[in-house]
Each structure stands twice: as structure tokens, then as C-alpha cells.
C-alpha positions as CSV (number, residue, x, y, z in Angstrom):
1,X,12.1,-7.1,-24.1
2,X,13.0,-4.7,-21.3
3,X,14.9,-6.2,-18.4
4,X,14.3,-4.6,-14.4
5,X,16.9,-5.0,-11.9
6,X,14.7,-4.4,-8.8
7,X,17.4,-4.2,-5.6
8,X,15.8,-5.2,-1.9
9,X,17.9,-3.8,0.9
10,X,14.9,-3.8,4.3
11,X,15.5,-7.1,6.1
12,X,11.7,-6.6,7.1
13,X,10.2,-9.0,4.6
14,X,6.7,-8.2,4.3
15,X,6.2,-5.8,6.5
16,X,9.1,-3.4,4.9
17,X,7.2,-0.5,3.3
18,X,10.1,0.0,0.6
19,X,9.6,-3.1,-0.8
20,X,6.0,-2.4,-1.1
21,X,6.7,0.9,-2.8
22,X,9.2,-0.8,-4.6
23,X,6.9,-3.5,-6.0
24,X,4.6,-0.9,-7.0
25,X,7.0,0.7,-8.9
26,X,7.7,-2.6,-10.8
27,X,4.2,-2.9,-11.7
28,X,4.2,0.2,-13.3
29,X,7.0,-0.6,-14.9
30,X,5.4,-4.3,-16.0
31,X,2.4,-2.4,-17.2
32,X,4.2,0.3,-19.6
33,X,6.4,-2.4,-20.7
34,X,4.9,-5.2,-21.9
35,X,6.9,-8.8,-21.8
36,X,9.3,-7.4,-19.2
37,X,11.7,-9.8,-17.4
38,X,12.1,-8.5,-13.6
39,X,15.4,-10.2,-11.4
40,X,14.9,-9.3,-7.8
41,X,17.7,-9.4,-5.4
42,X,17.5,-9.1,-1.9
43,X,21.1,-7.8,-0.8
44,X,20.0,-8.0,2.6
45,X,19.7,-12.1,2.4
46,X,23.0,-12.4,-0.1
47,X,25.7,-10.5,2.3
48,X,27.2,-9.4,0.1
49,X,30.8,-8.4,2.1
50,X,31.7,-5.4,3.0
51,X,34.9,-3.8,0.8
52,X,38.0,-5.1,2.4
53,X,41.7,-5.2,1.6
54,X,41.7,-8.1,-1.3
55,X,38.7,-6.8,-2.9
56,X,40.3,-3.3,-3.4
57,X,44.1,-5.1,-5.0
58,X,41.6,-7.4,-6.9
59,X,39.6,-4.0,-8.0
60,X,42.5,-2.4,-9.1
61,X,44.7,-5.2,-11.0
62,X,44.2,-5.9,-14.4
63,X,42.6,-9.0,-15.6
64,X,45.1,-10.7,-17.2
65,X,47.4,-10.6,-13.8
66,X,44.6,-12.0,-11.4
67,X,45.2,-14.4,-9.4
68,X,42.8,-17.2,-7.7
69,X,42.4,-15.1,-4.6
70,X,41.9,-12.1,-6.7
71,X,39.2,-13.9,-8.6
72,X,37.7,-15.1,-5.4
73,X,37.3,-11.7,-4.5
74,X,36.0,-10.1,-7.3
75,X,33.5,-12.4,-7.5
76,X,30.8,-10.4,-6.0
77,X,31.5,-7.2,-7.8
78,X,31.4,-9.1,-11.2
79,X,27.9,-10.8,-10.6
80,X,26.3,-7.1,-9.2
81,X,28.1,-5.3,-12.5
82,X,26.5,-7.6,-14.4
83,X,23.1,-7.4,-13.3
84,X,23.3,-3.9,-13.1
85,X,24.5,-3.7,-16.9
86,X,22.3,-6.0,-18.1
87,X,19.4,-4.1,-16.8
88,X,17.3,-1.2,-18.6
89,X,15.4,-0.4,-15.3
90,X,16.6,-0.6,-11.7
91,X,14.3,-0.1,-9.1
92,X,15.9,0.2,-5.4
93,X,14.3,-0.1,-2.4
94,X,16.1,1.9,0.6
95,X,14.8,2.3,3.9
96,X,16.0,4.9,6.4
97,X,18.3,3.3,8.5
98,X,19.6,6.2,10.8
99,X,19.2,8.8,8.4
100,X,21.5,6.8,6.2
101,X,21.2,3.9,3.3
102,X,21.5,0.2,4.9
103,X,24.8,-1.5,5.0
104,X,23.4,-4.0,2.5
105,X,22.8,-1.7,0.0
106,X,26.3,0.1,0.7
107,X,27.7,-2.9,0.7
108,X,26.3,-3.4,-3.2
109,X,27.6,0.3,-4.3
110,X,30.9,-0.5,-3.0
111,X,31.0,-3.3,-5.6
112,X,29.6,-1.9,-8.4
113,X,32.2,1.4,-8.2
114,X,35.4,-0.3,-10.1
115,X,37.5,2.2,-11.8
116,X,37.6,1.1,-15.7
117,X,34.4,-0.4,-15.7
118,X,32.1,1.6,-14.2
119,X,33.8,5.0,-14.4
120,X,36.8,6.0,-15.5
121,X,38.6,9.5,-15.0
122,X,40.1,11.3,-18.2
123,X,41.5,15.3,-18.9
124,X,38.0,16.4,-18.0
125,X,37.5,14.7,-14.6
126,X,35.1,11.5,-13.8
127,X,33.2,9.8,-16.6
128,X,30.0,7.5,-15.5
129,X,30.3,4.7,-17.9
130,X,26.6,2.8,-16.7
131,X,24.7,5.1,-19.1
132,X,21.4,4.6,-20.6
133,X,19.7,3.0,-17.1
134,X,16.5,4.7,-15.7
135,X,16.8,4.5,-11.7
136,X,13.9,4.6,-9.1
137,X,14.3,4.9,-5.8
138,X,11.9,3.4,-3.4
139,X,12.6,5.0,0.1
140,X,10.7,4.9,3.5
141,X,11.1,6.8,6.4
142,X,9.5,7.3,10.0
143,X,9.4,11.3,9.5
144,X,9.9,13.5,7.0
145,X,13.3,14.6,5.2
146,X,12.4,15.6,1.2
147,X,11.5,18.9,3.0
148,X,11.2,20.9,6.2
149,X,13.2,21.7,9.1
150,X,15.0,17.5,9.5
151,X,15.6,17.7,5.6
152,X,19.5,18.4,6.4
153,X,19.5,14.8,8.2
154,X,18.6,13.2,4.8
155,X,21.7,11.3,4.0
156,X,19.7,8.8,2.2
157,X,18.5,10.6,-1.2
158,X,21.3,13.0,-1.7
159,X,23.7,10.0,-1.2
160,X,22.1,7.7,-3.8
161,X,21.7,10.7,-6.4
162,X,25.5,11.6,-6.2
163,X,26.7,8.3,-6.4
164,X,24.3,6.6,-8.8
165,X,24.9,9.7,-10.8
166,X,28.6,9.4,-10.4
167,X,28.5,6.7,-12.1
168,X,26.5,7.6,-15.0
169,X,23.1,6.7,-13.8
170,X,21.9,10.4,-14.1
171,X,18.2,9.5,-15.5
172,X,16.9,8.9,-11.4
173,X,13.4,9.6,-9.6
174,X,13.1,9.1,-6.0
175,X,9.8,8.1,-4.6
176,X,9.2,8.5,-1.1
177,X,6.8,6.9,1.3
178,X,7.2,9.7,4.2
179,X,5.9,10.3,8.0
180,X,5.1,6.7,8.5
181,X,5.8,7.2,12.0
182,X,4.3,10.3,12.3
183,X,0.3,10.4,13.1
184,X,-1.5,12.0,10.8
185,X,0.2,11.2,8.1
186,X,1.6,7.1,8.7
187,X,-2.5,6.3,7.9
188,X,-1.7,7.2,4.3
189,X,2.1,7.3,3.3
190,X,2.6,4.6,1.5
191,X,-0.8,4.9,-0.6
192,X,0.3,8.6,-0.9
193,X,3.7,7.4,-2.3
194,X,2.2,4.9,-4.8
195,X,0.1,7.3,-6.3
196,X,3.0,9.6,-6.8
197,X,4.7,6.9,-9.2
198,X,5.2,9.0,-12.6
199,X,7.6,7.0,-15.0
């Protein structure tokens, strides 16, 4: 029985186009696998906090020298490394926010990079150690960045790509619902986008 992680960062609700895209890529998903379990979160509703002092220490201490406060920040990373490793599929949803990721979703990555768990560094440089996950990426945007003359302002993509990838999480398609500002083409983005889902 597979098992999808699918990640909500838009704090649009209904109206967010990446979580459409998102669900549709969870259908396909559903469909190709039958019996599959889905656990959605919506980081923009869990807050999860941003990394401060404590949560780095906590990161970077070992387990048998925690203490409570230690524990009470690591709390957060420990749930999201979890449900990231339990998972076969993770489907993301990421919505421009000034060319960039949210700060929900950043917020999430920050957790999930901890040295020893999710990557570790040996005599030939960094070693991802969340293998065997497929990624999609669900994005949105107003205009368009996958190609073109604003393609340099995409900071969205690129950044998930790297940094999933960093991590181990190489096996990543990006999906993107594009122009949705932009007449002419907003009428039929997101259909567009659906009907590019290729697993």
C-alpha cells in the first residue's frame, strides 16, 4: 500500500490554484495506485516556526544529551521527518509568492534539513539520505517563469529542485499552472497544467 505525503503551502483555500493542481496530481496518483493512503498537511494552517536559535543547538546535539527544551524544539522537525520518510510519494503545492517559495513551506524545509538524518557529509561531499521518494511539484504563478525573458526571476523551481535534491530526493517533476494572470492564457492554465500530469 503506497503512502502520499501531499504538502499545502497557499493560504488561499479553495480558491489557490496549487492546491487544485496539487489535488489533481493526487488523483493520478490514487488512480495508478490502487489502495493508497494520502496525509495532507497544510503548513500554512500548522505554523510551523521559523528556524531560531534552540532549534539549531537542539538540531545539532545528540539524542542521548537532549534536554526538555531541546526536545520541545525539535518537536516540529521530528513530526515533518517523519511524514516525509514514511511517505513513497510527496506531492507539494507552491505558489509564487514574490518570485520565491512561501514562508510556510520554507519554514517546513528548514525542519526537515538535520545533518545525520537527512544528509550527512563524508570524504566525497554531501550525501541525501531521503532516497527512494518520487516528488511533484504543484506550482502557480501570475506570469510565466519555466521559460522566456522573466525565467531568471524563478526562484521557486530551481530552489525546490536543489534543495529537495540535496537531500536525496532526486526522482522530482514540477508541474506548473502558468500565466494565470496573464490574458490569453489565465482562461486555460490550470486545465493546461492538469493535462500535463505525466507520472
Amino acid at each position: 500500500m503506497k503512502k502520499i505525503l501531499h504538502l499545502i503551502s497557499s493560504f488561499k483555500g479553495d480558491e489557490s490554484y496549487t492546491i487544485k493542481l496539487g489535488h489533481a496530481i493526487v488523483d493520478k496518483l490514487k488512480s495508478e495506485n490502487a489502495g493508497a493512503v494520502v496525509q495532507e498537511i497544510n503548513l500554512a494552517a500548522e505554523n510551523y516556526p521559523h528556524l531560531d536559535a534552540p532549534h539549531f543547538r537542539a538540531f545539532m546535539t545528540p539524542a542521548n544529551e537532549l534536554t526538555a527544551e531541546d526536545k520541545e524544539a525539535i518537536k516540529y522537525s521530528d513530526k515533518a521527518i517523519n511524514q516525509l520518510m514514511d511517505a513513497d510519494y510527496i506531492v507539494i503545492g507552491s505558489p509564487f509568492y514574490n518570485f520565491n517559495i512561501p514562508s510556510a513551506l520554507k519554514a517546513w524545509i528548514d525542519h526537515i534539513v538535520r545533518p545525520g538524518v537527512t544528509f550527512r557529509y563524508d570524504e566525497n561531499g554531501p550525501e541525501g539520505l531521503v532516497k527512494g521518494k518520487k516528488v511533484y511539484i504543484a506550482l502557480a504563478s501570475g506570469g510565466v517563469y519555466a521559460e522566456g525573458p522573466a525565467q531568471a526571476y524563478d526562484f521557486n523551481g530551481p530552489y525546490l529542485k536543489l534543495m529537495l535534491g540535496f537531500l536525496g530526493m532526486t526522482d522530482l517533476k514540477i508541474f506548473r499552472a502558468e500565466g494565470l494572470k496573464v490574458p490569453g492564457l489565465q482562461e486555460h492554465a490550470l486545465d493546461t497544467a492538469i493535462e500535463s500530469i505525466s507520472l
